[in-house]
C-alpha positions as CSV (number, residue, x, y, z in Angstrom):
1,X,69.5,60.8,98.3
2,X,72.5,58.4,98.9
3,X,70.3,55.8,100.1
4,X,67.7,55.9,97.2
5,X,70.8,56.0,94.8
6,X,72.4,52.8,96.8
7,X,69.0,51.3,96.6
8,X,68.6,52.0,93.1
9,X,71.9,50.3,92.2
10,X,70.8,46.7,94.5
11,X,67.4,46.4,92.4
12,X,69.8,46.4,89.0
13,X,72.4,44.6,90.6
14,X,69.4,41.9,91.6
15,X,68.5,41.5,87.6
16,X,71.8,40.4,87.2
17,X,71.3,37.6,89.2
18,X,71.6,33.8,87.4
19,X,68.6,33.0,88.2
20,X,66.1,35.9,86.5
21,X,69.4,35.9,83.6
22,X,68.6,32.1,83.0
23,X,64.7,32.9,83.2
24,X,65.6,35.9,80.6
25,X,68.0,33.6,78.4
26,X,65.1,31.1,78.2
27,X,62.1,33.5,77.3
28,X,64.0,35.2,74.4
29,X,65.2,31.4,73.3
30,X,61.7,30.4,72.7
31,X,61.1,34.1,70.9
32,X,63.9,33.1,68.8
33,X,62.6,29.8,67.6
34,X,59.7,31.2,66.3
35,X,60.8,34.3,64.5
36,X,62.1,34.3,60.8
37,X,60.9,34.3,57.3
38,X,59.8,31.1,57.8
39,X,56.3,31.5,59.5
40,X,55.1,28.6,61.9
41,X,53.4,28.4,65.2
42,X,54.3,25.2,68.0
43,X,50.4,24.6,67.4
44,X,51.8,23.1,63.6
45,X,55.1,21.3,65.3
46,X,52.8,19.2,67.9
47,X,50.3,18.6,65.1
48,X,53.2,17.3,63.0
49,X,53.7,19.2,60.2
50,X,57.3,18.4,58.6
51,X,58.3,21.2,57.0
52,X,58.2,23.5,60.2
53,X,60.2,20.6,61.9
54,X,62.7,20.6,59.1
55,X,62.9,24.8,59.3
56,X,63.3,24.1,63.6
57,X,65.8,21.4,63.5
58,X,68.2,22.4,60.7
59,X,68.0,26.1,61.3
60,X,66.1,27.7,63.9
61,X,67.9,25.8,66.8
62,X,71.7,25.7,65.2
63,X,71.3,29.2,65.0
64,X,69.8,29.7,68.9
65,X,72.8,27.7,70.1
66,X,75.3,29.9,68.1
67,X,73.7,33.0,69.3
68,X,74.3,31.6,72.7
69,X,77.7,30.4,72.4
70,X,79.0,33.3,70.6
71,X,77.3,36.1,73.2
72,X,78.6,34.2,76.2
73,X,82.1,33.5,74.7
74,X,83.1,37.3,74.0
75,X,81.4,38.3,76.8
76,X,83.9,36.3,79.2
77,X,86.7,36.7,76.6
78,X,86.3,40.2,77.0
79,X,86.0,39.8,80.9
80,X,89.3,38.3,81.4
81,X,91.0,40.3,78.7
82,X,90.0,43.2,81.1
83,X,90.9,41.9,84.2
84,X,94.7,41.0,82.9
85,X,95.2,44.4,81.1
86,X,93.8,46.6,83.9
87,X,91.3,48.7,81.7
88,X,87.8,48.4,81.3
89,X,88.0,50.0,77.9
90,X,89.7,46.7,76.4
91,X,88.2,44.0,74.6
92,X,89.1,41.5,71.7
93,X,87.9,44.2,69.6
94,X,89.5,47.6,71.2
95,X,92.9,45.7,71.4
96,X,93.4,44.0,68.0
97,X,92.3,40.4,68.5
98,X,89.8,40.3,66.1
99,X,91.5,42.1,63.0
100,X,94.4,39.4,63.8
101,X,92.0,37.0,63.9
102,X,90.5,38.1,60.7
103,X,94.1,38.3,58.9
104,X,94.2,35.1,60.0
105,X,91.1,33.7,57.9
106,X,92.7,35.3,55.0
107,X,95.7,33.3,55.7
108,X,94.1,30.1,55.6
109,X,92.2,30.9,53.0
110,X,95.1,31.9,50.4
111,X,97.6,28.8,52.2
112,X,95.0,26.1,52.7
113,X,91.8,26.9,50.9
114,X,90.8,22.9,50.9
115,X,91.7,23.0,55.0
116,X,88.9,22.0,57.5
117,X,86.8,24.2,60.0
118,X,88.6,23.1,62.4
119,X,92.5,23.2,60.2
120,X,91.6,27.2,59.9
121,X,90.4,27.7,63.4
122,X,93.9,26.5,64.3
123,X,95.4,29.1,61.7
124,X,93.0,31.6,63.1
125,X,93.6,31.1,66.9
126,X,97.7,31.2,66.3
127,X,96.8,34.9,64.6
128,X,94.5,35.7,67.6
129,X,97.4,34.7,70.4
130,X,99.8,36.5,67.9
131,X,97.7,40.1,68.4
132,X,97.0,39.7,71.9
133,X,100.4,39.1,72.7
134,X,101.4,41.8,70.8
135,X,99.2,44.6,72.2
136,X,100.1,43.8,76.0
137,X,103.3,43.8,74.7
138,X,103.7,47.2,73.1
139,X,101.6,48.8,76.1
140,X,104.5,47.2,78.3
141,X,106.9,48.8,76.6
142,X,105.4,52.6,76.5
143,X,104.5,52.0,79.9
144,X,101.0,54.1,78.9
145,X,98.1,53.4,82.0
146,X,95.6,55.9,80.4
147,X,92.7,54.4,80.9
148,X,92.0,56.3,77.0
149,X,94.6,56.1,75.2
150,X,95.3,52.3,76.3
151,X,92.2,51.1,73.9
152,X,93.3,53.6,71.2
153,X,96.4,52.1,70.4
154,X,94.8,48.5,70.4
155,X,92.2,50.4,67.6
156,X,95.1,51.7,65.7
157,X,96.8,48.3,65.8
158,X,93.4,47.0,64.4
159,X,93.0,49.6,61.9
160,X,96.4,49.0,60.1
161,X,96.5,45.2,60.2
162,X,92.8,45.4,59.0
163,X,93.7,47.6,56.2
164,X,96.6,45.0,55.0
165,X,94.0,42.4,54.9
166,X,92.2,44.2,52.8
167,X,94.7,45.0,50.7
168,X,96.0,41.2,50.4
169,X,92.7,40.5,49.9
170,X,92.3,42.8,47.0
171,X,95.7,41.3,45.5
172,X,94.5,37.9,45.4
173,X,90.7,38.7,44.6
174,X,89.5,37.5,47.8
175,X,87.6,40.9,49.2
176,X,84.3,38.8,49.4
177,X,85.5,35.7,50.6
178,X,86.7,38.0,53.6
179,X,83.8,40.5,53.6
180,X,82.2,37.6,55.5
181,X,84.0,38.2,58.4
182,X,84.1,41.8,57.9
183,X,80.8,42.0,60.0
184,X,78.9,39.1,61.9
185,X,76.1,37.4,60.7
186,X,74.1,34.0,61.8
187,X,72.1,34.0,58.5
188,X,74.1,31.6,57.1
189,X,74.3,29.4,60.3
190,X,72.7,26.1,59.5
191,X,73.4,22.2,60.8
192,X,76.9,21.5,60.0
193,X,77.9,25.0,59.5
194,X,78.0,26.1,63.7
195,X,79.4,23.0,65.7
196,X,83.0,24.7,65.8
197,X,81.2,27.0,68.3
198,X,81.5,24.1,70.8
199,X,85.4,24.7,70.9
200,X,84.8,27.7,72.9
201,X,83.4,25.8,75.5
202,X,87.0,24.2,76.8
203,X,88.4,27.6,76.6
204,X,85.5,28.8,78.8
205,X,86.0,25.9,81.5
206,X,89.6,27.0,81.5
207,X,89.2,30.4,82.3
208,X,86.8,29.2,85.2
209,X,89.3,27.4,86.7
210,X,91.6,29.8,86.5
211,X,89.7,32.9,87.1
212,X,91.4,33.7,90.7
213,X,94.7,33.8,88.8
214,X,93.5,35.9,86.6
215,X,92.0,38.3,89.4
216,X,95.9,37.8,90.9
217,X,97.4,39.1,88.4
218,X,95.2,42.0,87.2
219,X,96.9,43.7,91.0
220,X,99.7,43.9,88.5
221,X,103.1,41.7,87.9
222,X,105.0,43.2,91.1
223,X,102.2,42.2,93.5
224,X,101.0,39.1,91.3
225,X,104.8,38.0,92.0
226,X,105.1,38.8,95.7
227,X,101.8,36.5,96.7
228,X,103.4,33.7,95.0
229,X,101.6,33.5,91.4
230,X,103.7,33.2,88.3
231,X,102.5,35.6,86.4
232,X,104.0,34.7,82.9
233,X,102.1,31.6,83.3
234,X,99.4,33.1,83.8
235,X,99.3,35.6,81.2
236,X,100.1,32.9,78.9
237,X,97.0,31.4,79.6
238,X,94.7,33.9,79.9
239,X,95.8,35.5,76.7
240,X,95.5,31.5,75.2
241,X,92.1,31.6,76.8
242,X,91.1,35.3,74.5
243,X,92.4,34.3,71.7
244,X,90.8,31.1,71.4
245,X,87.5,31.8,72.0
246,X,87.9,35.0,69.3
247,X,89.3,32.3,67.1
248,X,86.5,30.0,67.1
249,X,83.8,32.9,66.6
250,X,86.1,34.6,64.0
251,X,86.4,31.5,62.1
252,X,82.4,30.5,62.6
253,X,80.2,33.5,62.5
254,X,82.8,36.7,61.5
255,X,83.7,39.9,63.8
256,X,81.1,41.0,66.4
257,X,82.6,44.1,67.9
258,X,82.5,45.8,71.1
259,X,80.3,42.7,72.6
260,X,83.4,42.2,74.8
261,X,83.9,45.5,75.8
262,X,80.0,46.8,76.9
263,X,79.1,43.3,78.8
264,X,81.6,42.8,81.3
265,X,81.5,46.8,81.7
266,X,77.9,46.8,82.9
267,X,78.2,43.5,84.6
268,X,81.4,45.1,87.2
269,X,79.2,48.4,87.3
270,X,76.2,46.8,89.3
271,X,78.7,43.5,90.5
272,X,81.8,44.8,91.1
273,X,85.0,43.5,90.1
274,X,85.5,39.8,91.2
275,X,86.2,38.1,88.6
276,X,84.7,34.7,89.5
277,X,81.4,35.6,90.9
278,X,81.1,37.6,87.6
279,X,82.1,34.7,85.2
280,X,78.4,33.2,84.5
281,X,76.4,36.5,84.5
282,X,78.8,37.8,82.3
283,X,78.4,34.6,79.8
284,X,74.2,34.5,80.6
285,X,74.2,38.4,80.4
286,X,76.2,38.1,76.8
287,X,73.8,35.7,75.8
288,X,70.7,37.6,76.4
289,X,71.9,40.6,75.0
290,X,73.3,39.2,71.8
291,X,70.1,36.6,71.2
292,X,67.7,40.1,71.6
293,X,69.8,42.2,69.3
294,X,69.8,38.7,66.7
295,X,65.7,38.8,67.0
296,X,65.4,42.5,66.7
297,X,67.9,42.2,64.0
298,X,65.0,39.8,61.9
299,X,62.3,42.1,63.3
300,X,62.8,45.3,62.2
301,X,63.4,45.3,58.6
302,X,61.3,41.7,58.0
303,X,61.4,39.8,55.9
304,X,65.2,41.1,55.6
305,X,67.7,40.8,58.6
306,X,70.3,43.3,59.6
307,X,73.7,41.6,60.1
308,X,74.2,41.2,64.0
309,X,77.6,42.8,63.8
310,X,75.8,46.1,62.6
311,X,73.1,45.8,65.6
312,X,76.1,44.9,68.0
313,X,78.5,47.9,66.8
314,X,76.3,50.6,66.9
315,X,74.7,49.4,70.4
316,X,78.7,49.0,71.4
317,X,79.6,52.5,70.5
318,X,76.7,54.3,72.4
319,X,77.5,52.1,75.1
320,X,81.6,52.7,74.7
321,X,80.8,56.5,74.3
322,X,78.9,56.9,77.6
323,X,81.7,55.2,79.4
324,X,84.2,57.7,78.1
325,X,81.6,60.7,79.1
326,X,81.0,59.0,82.9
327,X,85.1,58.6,83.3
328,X,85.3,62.3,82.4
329,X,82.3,62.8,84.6
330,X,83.8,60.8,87.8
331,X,87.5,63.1,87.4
């Protein structure tokens, strides 16, 4: 039975492979280009016809390449936000990030509505490194390991800074302006309105390069210290590297929750925990999974699309549920 079960888990750990992830990424990236309100076929693009090349270049593909950015961004985000903390039950989402992220949009929007994308992703990311910094830093202090209750507080923390944007919102009539980012959405995501996305990528090539570091110092500051590694440094910038890519989806496409949490949890499942060997089929994974919940999304309800922060949250908590039933399970 042991070896069937071992067996079992080598075929799923094969699909995870960047090679049929790539082949996977690709398929549903075709699917995507062809699926919408707008109905053409790549028979009327290679005969010409303009108007299907107008929907594919200013839409279609801005919105692909957001997809793609945005799934493998908080898919690595969350990674290295889980490998720092210790806990496979924190994300951007479980620990804050994104509610700080999202009081930060309401900053810049009430101290610098005439700012630039780019002017409020700053505003945004300062916010993001703010919250992040300030959940490892109450969990320090309590000194609370629980794999459980170490998420909860980051949900409370969320909960009660979410629930003073709102109400700032309210004050200053701005509940709209901020519903956008209330729940994710790539409707809107034209040429001109995505290319922030790109400012992920440097944060993604910095936690490559420093993904050993990261795995260092997830053994914990005692041991982290002991082989050398200084481990403020390096909590600096792996918290820097979380809290900018949350900025830069924040500010572009609103909150996706729990993407962070359920990717790298089913990657380390069938992987295991190395950080670096796990970096790309965390970010291809993300990518799959957040580019077939965006076409099932237009699918379903056609010609209508429901929001991809709606498809992602209710995936996310059946996901985040069955964790907490196979902890309880494994004690």
């Amino acid at each position: 039975m042991s070896l069937a079960k071992g067996r079992g888990v080598c075929q799923i750990s094969a699909i995870f492979r960047l090679a049929y992830l790539s082949a996977a990424l690709a398929v549903l990236s075709l699917i995507s280009l062809f699926v919408g309100v707008s109905s053409f076929s790549l028979f009327d693009l290679l005969t010409g016809d303009n108007i299907a090349a107008q929907v594919l270049v200013i839409s279609r593909v801005p919105r692909m390449l957001a997809v793609i950015l945005t799934g493998a961004g908080m898919s690595i985000s969350g990674l290295i936000m889980q490998q720092l903390s210790r806990n496979r039950f924190v994300s951007p989402t479980t620990a804050g990030t994104s509610e700080f992220a999202r009081l930060g949009v309401l900053i810049s929007l009430l101290i610098v509505p005439q700012a630039s994308s780019l002017g409020k992703m700053v505003i945004v990311f300062v916010f993001s490194l703010l919250g992040a910094f300030l959940f490892l830093g109450v969990l320090q202090r309590i000194k609370m390991q629980d794999a459980v209750f170490v998420p909860l507080i980051g949900l409370m923390m969320g909960s009660v800074v979410s629930a003073v944007t709102t109400l700032v919102a309210y004050r200053f009539d701005l509940v709209q302006s901020i519903g956008i980012w209330l729940m994710g959405n790539f409707a809107m995501v034209t040429v001109g309105r995505y290319e922030l996305l790109y400012a992920a990528i440097p944060f993604v090539v910095v936690g490559f390069l420093w993904s050993d570091k990261f795995t260092i110092a997830g053994m914990g500051k005692d041991q982290a210290t002991s082989l050398g590694l200084n481990y403020a440094s390096v909590m600096y910038v792996g918290l820097g590297v979380v809290a900018g890519i949350t900025a830069v989806v924040v500010a572009s496409v609103g909150r996706i929750p729990f993407l962070g949490l359920i990717i790298p949890n089913i990657i380390t499942l069938y992987r295991g925990d190395h950080l670096r060997s796990n970096f790309f089929s965390a970010g291809l994974f993300g990518a799959v999974f957040l580019l077939g919940a965006d076409i099932a999304g237009r699918i379903v309800i056609a010609p209508y699309e429901i929001p991809i922060g709606l498809t992602v949250g209710v995936l996310g908590s059946a996901v985040f549920l069955y964790l907490l039933g196979r902890r309880q399970r494994n004690e």
